[in-house]
SELODO-485393 format. One line per field, with one value per residue (C-alpha): z, x, y. Coordinates in pm, 1 decimal. Layout:
<rs>
pz	c(Z,...)
px	c(X,...)
py	c(Y,...)
</rs>
This chain:
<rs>
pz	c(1025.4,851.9,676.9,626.6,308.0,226.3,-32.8,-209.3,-206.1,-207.9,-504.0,-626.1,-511.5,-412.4,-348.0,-304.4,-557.2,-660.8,-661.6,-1018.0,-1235.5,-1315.7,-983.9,-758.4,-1061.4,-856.1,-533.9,-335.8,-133.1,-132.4,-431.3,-259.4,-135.1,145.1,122.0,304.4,613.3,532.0,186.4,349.2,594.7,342.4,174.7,500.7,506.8,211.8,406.2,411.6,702.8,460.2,707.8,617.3,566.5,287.4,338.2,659.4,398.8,202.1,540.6,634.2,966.3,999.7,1048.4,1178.6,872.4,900.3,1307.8,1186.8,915.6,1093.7,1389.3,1076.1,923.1,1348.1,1340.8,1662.9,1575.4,1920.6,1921.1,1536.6,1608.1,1893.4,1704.4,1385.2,1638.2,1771.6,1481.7,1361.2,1466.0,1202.5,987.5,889.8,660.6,537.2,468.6,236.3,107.0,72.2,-266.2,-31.3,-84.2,159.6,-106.1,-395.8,-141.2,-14.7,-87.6,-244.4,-489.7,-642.7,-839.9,-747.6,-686.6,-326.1,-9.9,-10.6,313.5,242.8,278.8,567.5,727.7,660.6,770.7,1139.2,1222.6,1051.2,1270.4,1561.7,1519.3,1456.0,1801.3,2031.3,2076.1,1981.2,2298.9,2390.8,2568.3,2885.9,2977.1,3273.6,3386.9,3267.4,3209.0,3282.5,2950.4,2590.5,2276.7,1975.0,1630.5,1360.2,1101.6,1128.3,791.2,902.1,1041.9,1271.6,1381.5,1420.2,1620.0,1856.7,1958.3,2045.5,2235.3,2422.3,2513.1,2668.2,2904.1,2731.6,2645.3,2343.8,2074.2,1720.7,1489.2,1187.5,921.9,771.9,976.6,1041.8,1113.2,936.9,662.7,316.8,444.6,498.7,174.9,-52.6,-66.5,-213.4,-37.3,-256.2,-139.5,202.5,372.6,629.1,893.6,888.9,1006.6,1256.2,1439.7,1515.9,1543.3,1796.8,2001.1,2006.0,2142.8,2396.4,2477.3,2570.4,2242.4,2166.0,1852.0,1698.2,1365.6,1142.8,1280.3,1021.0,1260.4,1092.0,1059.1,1278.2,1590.4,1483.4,1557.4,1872.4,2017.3,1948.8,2084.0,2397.8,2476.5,2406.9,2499.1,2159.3,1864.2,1547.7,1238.6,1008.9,752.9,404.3,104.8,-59.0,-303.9,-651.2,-927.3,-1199.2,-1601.9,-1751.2,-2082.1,-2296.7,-2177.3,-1803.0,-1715.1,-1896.0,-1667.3,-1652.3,-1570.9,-1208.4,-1002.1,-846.9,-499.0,-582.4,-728.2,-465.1,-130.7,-285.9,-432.6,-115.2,92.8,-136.8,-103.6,258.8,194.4,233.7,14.1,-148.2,-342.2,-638.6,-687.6,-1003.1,-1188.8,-1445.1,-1521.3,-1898.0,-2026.3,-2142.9,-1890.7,-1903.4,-1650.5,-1678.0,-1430.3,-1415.4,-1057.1,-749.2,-737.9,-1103.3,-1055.5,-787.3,-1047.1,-1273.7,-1052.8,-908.6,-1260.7,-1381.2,-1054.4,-1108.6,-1475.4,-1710.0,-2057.7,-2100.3,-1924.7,-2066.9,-1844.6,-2015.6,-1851.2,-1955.0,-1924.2,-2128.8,-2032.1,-1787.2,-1831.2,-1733.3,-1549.0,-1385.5,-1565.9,-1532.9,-1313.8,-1078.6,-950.4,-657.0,-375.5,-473.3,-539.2,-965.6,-1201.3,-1417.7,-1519.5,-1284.2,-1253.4,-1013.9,-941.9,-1101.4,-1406.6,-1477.4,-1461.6,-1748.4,-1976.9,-2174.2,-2046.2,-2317.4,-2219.6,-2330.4,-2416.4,-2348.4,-2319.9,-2548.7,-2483.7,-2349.8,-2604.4,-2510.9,-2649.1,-2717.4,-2367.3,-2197.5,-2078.5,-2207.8,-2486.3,-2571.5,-2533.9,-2808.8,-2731.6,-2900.2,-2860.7,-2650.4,-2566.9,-2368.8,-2528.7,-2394.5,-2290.7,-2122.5,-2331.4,-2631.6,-2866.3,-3168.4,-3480.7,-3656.7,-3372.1,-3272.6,-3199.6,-3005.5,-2751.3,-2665.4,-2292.4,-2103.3,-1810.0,-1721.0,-1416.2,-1292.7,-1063.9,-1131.9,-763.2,-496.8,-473.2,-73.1,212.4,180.6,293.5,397.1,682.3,927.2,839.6,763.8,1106.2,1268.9,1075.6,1036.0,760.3,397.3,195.8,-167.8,-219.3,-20.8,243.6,612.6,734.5,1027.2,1238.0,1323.9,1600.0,1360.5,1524.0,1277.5,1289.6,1560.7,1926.7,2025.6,1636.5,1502.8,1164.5,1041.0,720.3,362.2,515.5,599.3,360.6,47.7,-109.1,-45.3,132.0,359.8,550.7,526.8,715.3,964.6,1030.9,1065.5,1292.1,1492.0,1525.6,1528.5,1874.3,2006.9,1950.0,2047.8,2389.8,2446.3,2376.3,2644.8,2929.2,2849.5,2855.3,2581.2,2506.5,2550.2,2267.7,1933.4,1687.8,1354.3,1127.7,1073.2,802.6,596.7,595.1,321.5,137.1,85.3,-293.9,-440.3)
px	c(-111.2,244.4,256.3,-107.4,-66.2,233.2,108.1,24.7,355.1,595.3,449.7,726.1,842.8,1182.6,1449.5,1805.5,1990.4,2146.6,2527.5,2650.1,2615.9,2992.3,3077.5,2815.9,2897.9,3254.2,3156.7,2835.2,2729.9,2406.4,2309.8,2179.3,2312.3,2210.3,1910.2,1962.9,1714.5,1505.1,1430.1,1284.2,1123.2,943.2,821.8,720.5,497.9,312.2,155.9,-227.2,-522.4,-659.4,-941.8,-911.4,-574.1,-556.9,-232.5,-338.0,-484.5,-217.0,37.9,-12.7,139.1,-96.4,202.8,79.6,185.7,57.5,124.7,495.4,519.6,408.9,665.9,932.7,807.8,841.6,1159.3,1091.6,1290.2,1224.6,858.6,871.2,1068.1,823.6,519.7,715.6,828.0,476.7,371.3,708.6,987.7,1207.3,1173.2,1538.3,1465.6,1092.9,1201.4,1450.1,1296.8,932.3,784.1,608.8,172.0,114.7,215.0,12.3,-280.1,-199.7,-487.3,-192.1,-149.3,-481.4,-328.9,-10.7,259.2,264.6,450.0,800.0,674.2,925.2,1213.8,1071.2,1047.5,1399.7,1534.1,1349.1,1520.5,1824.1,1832.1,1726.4,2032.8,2273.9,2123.3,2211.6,1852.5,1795.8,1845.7,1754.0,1421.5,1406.7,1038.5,853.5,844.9,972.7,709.4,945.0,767.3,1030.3,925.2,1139.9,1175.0,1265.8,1372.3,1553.8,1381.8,1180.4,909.3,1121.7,1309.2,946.4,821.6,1081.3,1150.4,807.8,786.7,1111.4,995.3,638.1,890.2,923.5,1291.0,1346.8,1590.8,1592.9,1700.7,1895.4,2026.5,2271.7,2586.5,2476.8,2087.2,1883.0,1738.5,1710.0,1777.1,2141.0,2258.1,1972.1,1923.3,2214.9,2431.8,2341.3,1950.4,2065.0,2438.7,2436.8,2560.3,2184.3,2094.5,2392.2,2280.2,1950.1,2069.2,2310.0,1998.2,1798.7,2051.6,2121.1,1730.9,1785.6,1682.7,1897.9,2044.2,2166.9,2293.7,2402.1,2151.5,1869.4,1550.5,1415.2,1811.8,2045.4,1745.0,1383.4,1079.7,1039.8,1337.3,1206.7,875.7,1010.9,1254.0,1002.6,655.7,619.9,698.1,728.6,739.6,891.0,1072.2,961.8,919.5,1164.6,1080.9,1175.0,992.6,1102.4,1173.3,1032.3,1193.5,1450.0,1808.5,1712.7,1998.1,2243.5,2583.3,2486.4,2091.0,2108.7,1843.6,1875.3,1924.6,2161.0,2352.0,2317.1,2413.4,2715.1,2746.7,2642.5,2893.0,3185.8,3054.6,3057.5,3465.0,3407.5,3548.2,3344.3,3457.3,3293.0,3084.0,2909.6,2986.2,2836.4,3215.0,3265.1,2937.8,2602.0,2373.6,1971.1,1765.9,1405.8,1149.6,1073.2,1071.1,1277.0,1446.8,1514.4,1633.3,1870.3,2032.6,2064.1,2245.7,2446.9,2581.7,2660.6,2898.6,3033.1,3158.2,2893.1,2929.7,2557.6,2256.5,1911.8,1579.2,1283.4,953.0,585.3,395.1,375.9,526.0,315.9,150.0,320.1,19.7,-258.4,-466.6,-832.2,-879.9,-608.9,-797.2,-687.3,-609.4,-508.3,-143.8,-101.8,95.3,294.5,648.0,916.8,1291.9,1466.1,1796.8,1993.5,1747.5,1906.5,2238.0,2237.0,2104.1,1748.5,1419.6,1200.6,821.4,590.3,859.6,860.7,1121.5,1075.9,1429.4,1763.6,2042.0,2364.2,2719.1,2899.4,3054.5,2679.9,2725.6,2455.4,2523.8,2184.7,1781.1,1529.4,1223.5,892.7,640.3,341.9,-4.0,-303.4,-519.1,-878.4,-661.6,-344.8,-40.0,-28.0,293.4,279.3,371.8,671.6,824.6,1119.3,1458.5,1760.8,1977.2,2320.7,2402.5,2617.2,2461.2,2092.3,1945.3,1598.3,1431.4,1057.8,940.4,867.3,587.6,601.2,795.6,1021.0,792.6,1038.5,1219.2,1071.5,684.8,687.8,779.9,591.0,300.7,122.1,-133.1,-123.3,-343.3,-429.1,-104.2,138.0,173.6,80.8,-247.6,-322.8,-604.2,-680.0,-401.8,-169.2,-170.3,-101.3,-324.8,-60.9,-156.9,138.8,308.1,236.7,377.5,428.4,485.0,595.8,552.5,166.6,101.7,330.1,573.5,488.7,611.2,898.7,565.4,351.2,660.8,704.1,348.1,269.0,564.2,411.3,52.5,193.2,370.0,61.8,-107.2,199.7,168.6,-223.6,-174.6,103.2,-54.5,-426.1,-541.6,-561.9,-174.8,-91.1,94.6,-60.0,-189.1,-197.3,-336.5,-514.3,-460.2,-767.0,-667.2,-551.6,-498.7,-843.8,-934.5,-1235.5)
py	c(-3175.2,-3068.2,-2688.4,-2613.2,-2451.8,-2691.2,-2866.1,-2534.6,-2372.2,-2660.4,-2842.8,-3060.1,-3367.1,-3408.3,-3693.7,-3695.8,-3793.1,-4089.6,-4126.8,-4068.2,-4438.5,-4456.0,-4360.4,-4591.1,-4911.0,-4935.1,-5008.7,-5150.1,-4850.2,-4716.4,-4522.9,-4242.2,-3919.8,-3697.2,-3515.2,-3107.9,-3157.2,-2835.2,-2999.1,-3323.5,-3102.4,-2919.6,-3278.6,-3327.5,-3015.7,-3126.2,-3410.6,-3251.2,-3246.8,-3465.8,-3561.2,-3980.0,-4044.3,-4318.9,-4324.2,-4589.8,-4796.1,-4872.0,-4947.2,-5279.2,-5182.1,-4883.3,-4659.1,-4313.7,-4089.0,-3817.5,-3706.1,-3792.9,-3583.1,-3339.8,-3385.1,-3411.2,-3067.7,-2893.2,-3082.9,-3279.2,-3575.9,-3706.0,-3730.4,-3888.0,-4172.1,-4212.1,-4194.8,-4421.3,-4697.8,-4721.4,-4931.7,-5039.0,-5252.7,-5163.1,-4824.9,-4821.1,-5162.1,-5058.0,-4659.6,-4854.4,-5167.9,-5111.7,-5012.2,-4786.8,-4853.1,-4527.0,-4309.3,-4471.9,-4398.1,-4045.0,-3783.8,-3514.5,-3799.9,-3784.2,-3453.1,-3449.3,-3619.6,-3805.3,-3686.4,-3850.3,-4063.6,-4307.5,-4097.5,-3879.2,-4247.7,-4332.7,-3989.2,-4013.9,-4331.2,-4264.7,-3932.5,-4126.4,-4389.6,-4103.8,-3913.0,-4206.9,-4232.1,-4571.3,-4766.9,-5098.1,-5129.9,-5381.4,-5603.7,-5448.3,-5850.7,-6203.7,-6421.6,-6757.9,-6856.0,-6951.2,-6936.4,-7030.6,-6815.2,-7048.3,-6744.8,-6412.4,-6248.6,-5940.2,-6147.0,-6310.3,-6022.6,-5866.3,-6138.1,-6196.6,-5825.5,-5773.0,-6117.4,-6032.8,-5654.8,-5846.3,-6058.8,-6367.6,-6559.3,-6572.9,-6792.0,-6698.7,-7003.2,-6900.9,-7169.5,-6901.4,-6794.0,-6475.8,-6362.7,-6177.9,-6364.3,-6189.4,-5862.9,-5976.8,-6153.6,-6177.2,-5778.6,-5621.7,-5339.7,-5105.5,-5104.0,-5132.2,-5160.4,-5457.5,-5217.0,-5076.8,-5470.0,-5500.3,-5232.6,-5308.9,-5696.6,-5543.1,-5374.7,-5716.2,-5894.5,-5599.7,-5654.3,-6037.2,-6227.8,-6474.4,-6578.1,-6939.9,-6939.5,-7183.4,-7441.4,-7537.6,-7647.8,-8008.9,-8113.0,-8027.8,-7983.0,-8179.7,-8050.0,-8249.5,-8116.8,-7768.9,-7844.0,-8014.5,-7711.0,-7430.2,-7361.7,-7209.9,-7173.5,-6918.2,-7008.4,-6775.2,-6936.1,-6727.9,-6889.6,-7000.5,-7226.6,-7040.4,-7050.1,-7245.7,-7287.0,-7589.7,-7563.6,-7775.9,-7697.1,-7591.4,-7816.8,-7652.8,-7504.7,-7153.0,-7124.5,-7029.3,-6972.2,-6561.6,-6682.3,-6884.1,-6622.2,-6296.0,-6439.6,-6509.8,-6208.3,-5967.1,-6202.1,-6153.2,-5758.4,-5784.0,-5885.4,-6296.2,-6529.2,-6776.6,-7085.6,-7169.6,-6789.7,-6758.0,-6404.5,-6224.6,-6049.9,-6069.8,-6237.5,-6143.0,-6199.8,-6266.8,-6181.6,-6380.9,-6177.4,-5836.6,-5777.0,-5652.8,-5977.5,-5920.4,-5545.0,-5668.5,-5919.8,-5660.2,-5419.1,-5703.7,-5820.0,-5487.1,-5427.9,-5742.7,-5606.9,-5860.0,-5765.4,-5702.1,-5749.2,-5830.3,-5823.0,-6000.4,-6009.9,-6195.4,-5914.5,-5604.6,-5307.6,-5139.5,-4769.7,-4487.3,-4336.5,-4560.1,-4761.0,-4719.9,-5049.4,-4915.6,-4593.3,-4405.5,-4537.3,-4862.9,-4993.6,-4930.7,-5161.6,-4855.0,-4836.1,-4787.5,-4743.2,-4866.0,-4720.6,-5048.3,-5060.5,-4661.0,-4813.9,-5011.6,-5295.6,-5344.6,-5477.6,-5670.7,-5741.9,-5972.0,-6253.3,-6558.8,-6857.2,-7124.7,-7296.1,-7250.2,-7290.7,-7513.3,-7573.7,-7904.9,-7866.2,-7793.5,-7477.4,-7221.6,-6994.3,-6858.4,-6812.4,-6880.5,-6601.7,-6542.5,-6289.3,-6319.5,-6169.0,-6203.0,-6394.1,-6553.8,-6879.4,-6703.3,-6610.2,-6695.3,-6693.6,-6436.6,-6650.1,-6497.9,-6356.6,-6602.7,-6477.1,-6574.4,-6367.2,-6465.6,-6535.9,-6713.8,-6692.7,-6656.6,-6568.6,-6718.5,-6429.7,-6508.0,-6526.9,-6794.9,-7075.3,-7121.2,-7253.0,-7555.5,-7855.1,-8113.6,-8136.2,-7887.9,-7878.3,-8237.8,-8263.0,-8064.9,-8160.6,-7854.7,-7796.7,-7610.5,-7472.2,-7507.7,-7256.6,-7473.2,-7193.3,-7245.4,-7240.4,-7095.0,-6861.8,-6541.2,-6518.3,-6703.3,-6999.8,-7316.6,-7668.2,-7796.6,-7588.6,-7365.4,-7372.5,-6993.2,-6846.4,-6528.0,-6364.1,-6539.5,-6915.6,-6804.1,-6541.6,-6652.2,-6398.5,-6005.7,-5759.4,-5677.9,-5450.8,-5701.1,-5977.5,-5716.6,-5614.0,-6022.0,-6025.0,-5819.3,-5952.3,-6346.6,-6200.4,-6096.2,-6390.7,-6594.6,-6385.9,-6427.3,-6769.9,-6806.3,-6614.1,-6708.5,-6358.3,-6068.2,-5956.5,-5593.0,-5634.1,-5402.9,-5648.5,-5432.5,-5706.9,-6059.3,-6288.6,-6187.1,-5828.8,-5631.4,-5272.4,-5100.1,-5139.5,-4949.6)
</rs>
């Protein structure tokens, strides 16, 4: 364990700070400052000898939590970034990205607030990177066997390091010009600065994986080609079918789907030019969704110099403390702030869109809303309660429904379940013998720990599969596993 009386006499939680709004609204840094190392070292000593650490169930990857905390706390930066990269590929991105489930399960939290694992995470790699101690790590053997990554998201990334490291060559198929899926233009630089992907991009490649971009598998290379070429395959695609609005005026010039409007965005961040961007500068914008996605259009549109900005979500505002059917240790719906929701604009729950409002010219100039509640039937509209909001553009961020079916997986012919994602088996394999898939395309939307953690175990069946015997390769989940609920 950390401090053994840590948790007694270092009862606060602490974060850095984030950048001042007016400041961090001109640029797309990160919003947070640097936290003084004995501070995170003392969050680090709160972690407890909690006997079960619940923390474990709430990792998908079954990170080892505590022993690093405790290495943080001794500051032995050497033997946490040991222990941390035992059960993940890629801290940097999950220390940053993940809405962190270990902490809504640590023990501390039951009466306190939780240990800061998050940013004890991010501050062992970071540390790490900064040392020089990040190097790339060479196979013991080459297997002579390939095996083809269709995907660079986390689960692809995942995948194909751990497939390289057992010995295997590896090609990582990327219909963007750059990999990295979502982590390099659908998150914004202000969650996470692409230099934090280049670098462990830079290792992979340093490690043998190879990488084709701007290729999309199912049309510029089929299936068969794939499958002739490689003796396997991952697939690891995400889902990335949005979510749609079925209301009058959908059509109108101005309703844009979120994805369609961040790539652009992060790549006109990132210094590229992009003909035909859509911009929020100088309108009112209307976010429909309530979720990270949602957040990220918010902060996005507010750089960009929008007017206003307007978040409405279905539900009702969520409790600020656990509700009584979220107990301890599982993951609770309350109210949260994310850094962009602090920088700006209103969130409205439990609207709903009834239509989208047009001009003579078709471009959108409004929303018509009503009230809604929970009724035995669904939602149901409160009479009375109808209202417009002006907007000339509106942003759709209300998740994903699965993988896109044509092209590839028509191809391939794999089989789907009732959800439209992927089937496949324990060891990930799909309906069609050597076709595996990992993360959003099998699972449907969650997680960026959940992509990386079926990275992982999609490898290690990938690898048993290859070399017909039981991989050495740590296999932290199946399909059928998740967080422990009580």
């Amino acid at each position: 364990m950390a401090d053994p009386t840590g948790f007694l006499t270092t009862r606060e939680r602490e974060l850095p700070a984030r950048r001042p709004v007016p400041i961090r609204l001109q640029d797309w840094k990160e919003v947070y400052e640097a936290q003084e190392v004995g501070q995170l070292q003392r969050q680090a000593g709160r972690c407890m000898d909690c006997g079960i650490p619940f923390c474990h169930s709430g990792c998908p990857l079954g990170n080892l939590i505590p022993e690093w905390n405790d290495l943080a706390w001794r500051g032995d930066w050497r033997g946490a970034i040991d222990r941390l990269h035992a059960t993940n590929n890629f801290p940097e991105f999950t220390g940053r990205l993940c809405p962190a489930p270990c902490e809504t399960a640590c023990v501390l939290g039951i009466n306190q607030p939780a240990v800061t694992i998050k940013q004890v995470e991010v501050t062992i790699i970071d540390k790490a990177w900064d040392n020089g101690v990040i190097q790339p790590v060479a196979p013991d053997r080459h297997s002579a066997k390939t095996v083809a990554v269709i995907g660079s998201g986390p689960a692809g990334l995942a995948a194909a390091q751990q497939l390289t490291r057992a010995g295997h060559t590896v090609v990582v198929y990327e219909r963007a010009d750059q990999p990295g899926g979502l982590l390099r233009y659908g998150i914004p630089e202000f969650k996470m600065e692409k230099s934090v992907v280049e670098r462990r991009i830079g290792q992979m490649k340093s490690e043998g994986t190879r990488f084709r971009t701007g290729i999309t598998v199912g049309v510029d290379i089929t299936a068969a080609e794939i499958r002739r070429r490689f003796d396997a395959v991952v697939l690891a695609i995400g889902a990335t079918v949005p979510r749609d609005l079925p209301v009058p005026g959908r059509d109108l010039d101005g309703v844009v789907q979120a994805m369609d409007f961040l790539p652009p965005a992060n790549r006109v961040a990132l210094g590229e030019k992009v003909s035909g961007q859509v911009t929020a500068a100088g309108k009112d914008v209307i976010v429909i969704g309530g979720g990270d996605t949602g957040a990220d259009c918010i902060g996005t549109a507010l750089r960009q110099g929008a007017r206003s900005v307007t978040s409405l979500e279905i539900m009702p505002q969520p409790p600020q403390e656990r509700a009584a059917g979220a107990p301890w240790p599982t993951y609770p719906m309350i109210f949260r702030v994310a850094s962009a929701h602090e920088e700006g604009g209103e969130r409205l729950y439990a609207v709903s869109t009834s239509a989208i409002l047009g001009d003579a010219d078709g471009r959108v100039r409004g929303l018509r809303l009503h009230e809604v509640r929970l009724g035995a039937s669904g939602f149901e509209k409160v009479e009375g309660t109808d209202s417009e909001l002006p907007a000339q553009l509106v942003l759709l961020a209300m998740g994903f429904l699965g993988p896109q079916c044509e092209g590839l997986l028509d191809q391939l012919g794999v089989d789907r379940d009732e959800r439209s994602n992927v089937r496949r088996d324990a060891s990930y394999m799909t309906t069609v013998p050597g076709v595996f898939v990992a993360g959003d395309a099998g699972r449907g939307q969650s997680l960026i720990v959940w992509a990386i953690a079926e990275g992982r175990s999609a490898a290690a069946g990938v690898d048993s599969w290859l070399m017909g015997k039981p991989s050495r390769l740590p296999r932290p989940i199946n399909p059928t596993d998740r967080p422990l609920t009580v």
